[in-house]
C-alpha positions in Angstrom: -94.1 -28.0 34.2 -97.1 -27.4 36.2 -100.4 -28.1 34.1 -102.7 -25.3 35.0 -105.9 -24.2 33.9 -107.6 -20.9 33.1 -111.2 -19.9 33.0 -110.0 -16.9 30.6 -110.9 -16.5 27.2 -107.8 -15.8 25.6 -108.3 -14.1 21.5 -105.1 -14.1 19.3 -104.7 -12.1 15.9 -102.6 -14.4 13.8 -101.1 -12.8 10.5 -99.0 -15.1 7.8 -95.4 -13.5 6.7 -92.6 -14.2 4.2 -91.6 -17.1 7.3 -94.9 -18.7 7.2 -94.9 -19.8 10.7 -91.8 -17.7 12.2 -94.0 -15.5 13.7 -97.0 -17.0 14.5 -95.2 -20.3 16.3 -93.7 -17.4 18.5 -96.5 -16.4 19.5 -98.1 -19.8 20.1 -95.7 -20.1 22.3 -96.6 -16.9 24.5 -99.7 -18.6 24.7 -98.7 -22.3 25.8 -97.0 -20.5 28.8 -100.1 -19.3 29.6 -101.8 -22.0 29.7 -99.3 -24.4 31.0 -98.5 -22.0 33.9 -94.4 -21.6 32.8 -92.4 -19.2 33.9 -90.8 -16.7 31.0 -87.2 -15.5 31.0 -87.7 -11.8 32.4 -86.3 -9.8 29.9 -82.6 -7.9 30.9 -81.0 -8.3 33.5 -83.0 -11.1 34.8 -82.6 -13.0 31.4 -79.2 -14.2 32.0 -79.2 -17.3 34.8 -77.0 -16.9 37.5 -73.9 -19.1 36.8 -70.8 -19.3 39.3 -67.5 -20.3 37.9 -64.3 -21.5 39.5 -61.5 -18.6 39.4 -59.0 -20.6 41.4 -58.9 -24.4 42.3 -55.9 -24.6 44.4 -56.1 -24.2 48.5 -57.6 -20.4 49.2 -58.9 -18.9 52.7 -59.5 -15.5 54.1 -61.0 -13.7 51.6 -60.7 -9.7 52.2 -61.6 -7.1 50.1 -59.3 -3.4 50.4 -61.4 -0.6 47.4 -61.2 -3.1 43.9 -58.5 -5.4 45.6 -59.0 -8.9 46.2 -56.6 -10.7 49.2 -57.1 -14.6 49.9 -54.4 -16.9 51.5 -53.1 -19.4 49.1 -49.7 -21.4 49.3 -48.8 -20.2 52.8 -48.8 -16.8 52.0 -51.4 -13.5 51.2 -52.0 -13.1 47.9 -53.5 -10.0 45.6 -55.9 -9.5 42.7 -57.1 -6.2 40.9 -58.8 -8.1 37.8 -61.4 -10.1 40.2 -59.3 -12.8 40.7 -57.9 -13.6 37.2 -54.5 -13.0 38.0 -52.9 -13.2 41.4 -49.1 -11.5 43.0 -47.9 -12.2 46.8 -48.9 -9.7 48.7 -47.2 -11.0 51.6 -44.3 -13.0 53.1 -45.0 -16.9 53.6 -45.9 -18.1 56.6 -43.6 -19.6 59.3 -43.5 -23.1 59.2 -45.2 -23.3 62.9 -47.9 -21.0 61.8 -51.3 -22.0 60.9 -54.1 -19.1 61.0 -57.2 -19.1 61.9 -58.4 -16.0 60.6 -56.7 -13.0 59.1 -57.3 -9.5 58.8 -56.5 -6.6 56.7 -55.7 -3.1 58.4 -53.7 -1.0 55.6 -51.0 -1.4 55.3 -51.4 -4.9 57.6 -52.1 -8.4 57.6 -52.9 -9.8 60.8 -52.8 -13.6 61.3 -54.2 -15.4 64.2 -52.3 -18.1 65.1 -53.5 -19.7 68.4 -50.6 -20.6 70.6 -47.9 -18.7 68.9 -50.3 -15.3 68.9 -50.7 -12.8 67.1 -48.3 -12.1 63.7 -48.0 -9.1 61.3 -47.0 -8.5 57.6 -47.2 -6.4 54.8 -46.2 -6.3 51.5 -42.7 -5.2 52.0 -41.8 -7.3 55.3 -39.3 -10.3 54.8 -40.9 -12.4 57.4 -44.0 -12.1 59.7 -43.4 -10.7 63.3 -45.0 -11.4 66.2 -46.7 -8.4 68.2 -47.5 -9.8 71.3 -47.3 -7.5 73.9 -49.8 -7.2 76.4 -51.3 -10.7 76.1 -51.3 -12.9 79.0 -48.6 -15.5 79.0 -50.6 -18.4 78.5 -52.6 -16.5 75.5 -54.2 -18.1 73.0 -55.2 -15.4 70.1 -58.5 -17.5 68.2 -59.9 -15.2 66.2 -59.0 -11.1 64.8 -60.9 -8.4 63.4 -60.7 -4.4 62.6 -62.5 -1.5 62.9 -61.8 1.9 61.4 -59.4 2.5 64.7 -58.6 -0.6 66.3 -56.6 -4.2 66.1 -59.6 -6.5 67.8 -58.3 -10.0 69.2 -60.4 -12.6 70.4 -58.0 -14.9 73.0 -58.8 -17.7 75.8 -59.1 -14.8 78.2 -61.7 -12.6 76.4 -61.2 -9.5 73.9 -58.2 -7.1 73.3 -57.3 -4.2 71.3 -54.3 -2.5 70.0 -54.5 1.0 68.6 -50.6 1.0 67.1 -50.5 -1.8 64.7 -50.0 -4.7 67.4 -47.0 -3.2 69.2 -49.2 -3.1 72.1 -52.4 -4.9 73.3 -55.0 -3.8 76.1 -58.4 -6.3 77.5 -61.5 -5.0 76.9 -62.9 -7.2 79.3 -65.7 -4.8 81.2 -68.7 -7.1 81.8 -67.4 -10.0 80.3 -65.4 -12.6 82.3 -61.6 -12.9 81.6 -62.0 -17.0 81.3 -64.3 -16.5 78.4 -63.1 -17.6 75.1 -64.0 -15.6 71.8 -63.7 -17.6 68.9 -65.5 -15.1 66.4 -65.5 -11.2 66.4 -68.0 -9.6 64.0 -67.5 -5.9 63.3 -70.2 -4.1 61.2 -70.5 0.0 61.7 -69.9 1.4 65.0 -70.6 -1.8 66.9 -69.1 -5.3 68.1 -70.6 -8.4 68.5 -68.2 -11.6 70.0 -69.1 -15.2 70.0 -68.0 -17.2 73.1 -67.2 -20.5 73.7 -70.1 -20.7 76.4 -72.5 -20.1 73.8 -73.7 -16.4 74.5 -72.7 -13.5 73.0 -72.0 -10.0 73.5 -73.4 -6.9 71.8 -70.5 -3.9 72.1 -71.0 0.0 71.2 -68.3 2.5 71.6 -68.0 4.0 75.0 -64.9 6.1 76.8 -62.5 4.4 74.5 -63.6 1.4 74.8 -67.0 -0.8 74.7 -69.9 -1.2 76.6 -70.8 -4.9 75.9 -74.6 -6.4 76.9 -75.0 -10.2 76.6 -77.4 -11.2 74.1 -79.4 -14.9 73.3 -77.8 -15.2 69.6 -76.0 -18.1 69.7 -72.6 -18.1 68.4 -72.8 -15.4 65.5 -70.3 -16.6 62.5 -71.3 -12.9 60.6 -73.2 -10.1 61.2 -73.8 -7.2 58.5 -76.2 -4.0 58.9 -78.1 -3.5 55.8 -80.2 -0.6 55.6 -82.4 0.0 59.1 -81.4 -4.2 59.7 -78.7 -6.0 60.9 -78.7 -9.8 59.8 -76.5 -12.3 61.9 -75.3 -15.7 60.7 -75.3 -18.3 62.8 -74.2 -22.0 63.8 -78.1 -21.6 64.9 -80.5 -20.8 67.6 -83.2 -23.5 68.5 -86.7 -23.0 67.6 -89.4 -25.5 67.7 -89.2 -25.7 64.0 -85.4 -26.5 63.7 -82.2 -25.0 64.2 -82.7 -21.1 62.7 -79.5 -20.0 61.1 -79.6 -16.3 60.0 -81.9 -13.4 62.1 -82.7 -10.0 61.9 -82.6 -7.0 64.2 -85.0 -3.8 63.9 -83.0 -2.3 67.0 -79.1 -2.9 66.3 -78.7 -6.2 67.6 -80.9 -5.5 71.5 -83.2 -8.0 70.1 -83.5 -10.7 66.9 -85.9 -13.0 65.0 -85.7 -16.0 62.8 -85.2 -14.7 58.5 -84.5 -17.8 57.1 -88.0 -19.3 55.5 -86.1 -20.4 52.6 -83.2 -21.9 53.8 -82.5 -25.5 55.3 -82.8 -25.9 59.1 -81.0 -29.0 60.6 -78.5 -29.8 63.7 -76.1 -30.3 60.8 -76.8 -26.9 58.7 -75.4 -23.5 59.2 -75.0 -20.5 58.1 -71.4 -19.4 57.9 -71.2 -15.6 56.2 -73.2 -13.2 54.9 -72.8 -10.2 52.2 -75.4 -8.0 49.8 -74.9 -6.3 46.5 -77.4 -3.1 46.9 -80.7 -4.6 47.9 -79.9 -8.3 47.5 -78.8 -10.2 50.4 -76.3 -13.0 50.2 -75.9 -16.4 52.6 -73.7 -19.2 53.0 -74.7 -22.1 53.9 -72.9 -24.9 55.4 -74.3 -29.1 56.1 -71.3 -30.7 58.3 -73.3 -33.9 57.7 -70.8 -35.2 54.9 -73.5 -37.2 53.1 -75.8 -34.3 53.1 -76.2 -32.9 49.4 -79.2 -31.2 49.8 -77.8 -28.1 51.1 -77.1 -25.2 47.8 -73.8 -23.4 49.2 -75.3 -20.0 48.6 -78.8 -18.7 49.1 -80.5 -15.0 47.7 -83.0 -12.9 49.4 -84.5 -9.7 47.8 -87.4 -9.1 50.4 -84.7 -8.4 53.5 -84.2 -11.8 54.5 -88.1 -12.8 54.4 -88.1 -15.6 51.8 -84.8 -17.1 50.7 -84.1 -18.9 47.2 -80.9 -21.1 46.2 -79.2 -19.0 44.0 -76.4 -19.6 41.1 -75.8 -22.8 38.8 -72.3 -24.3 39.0 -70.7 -24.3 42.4 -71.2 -27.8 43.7 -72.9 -28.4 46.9 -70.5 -31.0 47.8 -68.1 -28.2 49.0 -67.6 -26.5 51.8 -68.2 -22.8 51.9 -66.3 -21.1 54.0 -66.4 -16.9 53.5 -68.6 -14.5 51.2 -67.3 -11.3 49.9 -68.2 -8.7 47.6 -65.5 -6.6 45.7 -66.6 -4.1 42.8 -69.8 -5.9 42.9 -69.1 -9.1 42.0 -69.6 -12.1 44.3 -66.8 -14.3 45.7 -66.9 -17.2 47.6 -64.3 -19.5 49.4 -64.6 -22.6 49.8 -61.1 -23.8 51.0 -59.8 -26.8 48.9 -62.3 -26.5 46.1 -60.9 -22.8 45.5 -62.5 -19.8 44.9 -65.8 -19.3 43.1 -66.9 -16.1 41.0 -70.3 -14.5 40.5 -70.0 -11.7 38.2 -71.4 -8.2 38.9 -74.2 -8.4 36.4 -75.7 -11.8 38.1 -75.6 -10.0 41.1 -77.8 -7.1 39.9 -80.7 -6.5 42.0 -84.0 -5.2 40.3 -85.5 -1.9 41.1 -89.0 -1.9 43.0 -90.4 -1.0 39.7 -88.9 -4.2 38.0 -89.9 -6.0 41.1 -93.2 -4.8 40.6 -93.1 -5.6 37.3 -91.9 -9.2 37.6 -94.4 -9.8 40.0 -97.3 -8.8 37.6 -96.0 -11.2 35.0 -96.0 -14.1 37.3 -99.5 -13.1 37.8 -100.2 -12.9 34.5 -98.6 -16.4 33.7 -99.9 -18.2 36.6 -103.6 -17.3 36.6 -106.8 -18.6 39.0 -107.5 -22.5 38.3 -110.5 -23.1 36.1 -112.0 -25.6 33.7 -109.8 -24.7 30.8 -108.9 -27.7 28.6 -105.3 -27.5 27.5 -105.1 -27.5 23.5 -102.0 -29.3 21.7 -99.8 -26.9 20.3 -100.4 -26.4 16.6 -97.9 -28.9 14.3 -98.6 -27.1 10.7 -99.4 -23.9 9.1 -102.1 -21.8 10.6 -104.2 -19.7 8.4 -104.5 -15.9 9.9 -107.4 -15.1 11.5 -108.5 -14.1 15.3 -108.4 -17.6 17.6 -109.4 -18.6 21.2 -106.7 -20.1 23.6 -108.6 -23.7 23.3 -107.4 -22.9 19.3 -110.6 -22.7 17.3 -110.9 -20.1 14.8 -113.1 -17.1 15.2 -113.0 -15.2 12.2 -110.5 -14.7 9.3 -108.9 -11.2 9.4 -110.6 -8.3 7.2 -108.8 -7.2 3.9 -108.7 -3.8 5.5 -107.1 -5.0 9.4 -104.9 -8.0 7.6 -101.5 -7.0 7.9 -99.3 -7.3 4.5 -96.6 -9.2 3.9 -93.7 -7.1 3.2 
């Protein structure tokens, strides 16, 4: 606790009750906090610290989110909650047993699983077995990475970006202005627009045009998520260098033509990224990642409330030994994968974000309880019964209370 000191003269009207000193040691300790410069609980919503719990500890990836439905991948197969994870059915065939994903997607009534060599596979709910839909791909494809939009089946392959508009049957490049020996390991769809992480290390900004995509090559290096929030987008990052470090999330005023650094807040490092993002109203949401395995100074999630400006760690309990791997919001709770350590739960009422006027006021009370430095001396807190009476904050009496302003006990 931070000893601080006011210049202030502080008066306090003291007044005994049936407790004695029930009352009055309450309010002695308003005033220590004042002197010593704590922080108070805020009262509400803000009371209640932020405290992640472990909904599932086996094996989970993929987290996707369909209205109030939860989908992650857990014993080789898609699996469904509607009670935010507390109970769990197959929502999906197993896997082959030459089938390992790297990503999946969700297009109702569709999963679509990625799986490198062996392309691209389908499933749904009532399907005995996953298919593969790989017509159109190139013979020696290798489907990395897939991703939906309101209209389209988006696959990321060793010979840049394809589509399907009829559930996979059929598969067309979308290669204008980006070379067919590109690979695209990520695909990050948020509105309207496109943007595709290549192996070379540039990326590619895409906007709907004839059909297709218009794609310009942009300087964000190798975006793992990108989300528009308000009149922003936010991109995370494996990280762009800066002469401060490695910056892992930015911002873009002007849908994605240009971006800065947002992450004062959060750690910077060759080791450290930032792997997904998500918000809950005005709160914004990122995961962090340190692929330094003796780093334990990186907190697996991070909170900003001023648009990525100033992060904070945010939430007790999930360990920062673990690797997070996705962020998702459903019914506006908070998940989080983190592959072998399962998947972590932040209910919807930690995830509340404060109004500007509750912003406004919290900010007033940390002014009030962190005031300029003076030459206060800091009193010791009373041990015993204090008589009533009116008292300065360095706890002398002033005067003892009038019969007529006294308050009575009851």
């Amino acid at each position: 606790m931070r000893a601080g000191v006011v210049s202030v003269r502080v008066r306090l009207t003291v007044a005994k009750n049936g407790d004695g000193m029930s009352i009055l040691s309450g309010r002695w300790r308003i005033l220590w906090a004042v002197v010593l410069g704590a922080t108070l609980p805020e009262s509400g919503r803000g009371a209640t610290p932020a405290q992640w719990t472990r909904v599932t500890d086996q094996l989970t990836n993929f987290l996707l989110v369909d209205g109030a439905k939860l989908y992650a991948m857990r014993d080789r197969r898609m699996m469904v909650s509607v009670d935010q994870g507390a109970h769990w059915s197959a929502a999906s065939p197993v896997l082959p047993d030459n089938l390992y994903p790297i990503t999946v997607a969700w297009k109702t009534p569709d999963f679509f699983a990625a799986g490198r060599e062996g392309g691209m596979f389908r499933a749904g709910a009532g399907d005995a077995a996953w298919k593969a839909v790989n017509a159109g791909f190139p013979a020696d494809k290798d489907v990395l990475t897939v991703a939906v939009t309101p209209t389209l089946v988006l696959a990321g392959t060793n010979h840049g970006i394809y589509s399907s508009q009829n559930r996979g049957e059929d598969w067309a490049s979308l290669n204008a202005a980006i070379p067919n020996d590109v690979y695209i390991p990520k695909i990050c769809v948020t509105g309207t627009m496109v943007f595709l992480a290549t192996n070379t290390g540039a990326s590619y900004r895409g906007v709907p045009e004839g059909g297709g995509y218009a794609w310009i090559e942009k300087d964000l290096r190798y975006p793992k998520a990108v989300i528009s929030k308000g009149r922003f987008l936010f991109s995370a990052s494996l990280g762009n260098p800066s002469p401060g470090g490695v910056v892992t999330v930015n911002r873009s005023e002007d849908n994605g033509l240009t971006w800065t650094p947002a992450d004062s807040g959060l750690p910077r490092g060759s080791q450290v990224r930032a792997v997904d993002l998500a918000y809950v109203g005005n709160t914004l949401f990122a995961g962090m990642q340190s692929i330094d395995p003796v780093d334990s100074s990186v907190t697996p999630i991070y909170r900003s409330e001023d648009d990525g400006a100033s992060w904070i760690p945010y939430g007790a309990g999930i360990p920062k030994s673990l690797m997070l791997q996705s962020l998702t919001v459903c019914d506006g709770a908070l998940f989080a994968s983190t592959g072998a350590g399962g998947v972590w739960f932040l209910p919807a009422a930690a995830t509340a974000v404060r109004t500007d006027r509750e912003r406004s006021g919290a900010e007033e009370r940390r002014r009030r309880i962190h005031p300029a430095p003076g030459n206060f001396r800091i009193p010791a807190e009373p041990s015993g019964p204090v008589p009533a009476g009116e008292y300065r904050a360095t706890g002398s009496r002033l005067s003892a209370p009038s019969s007529a302003t006294s308050p009575q006990a009851p």
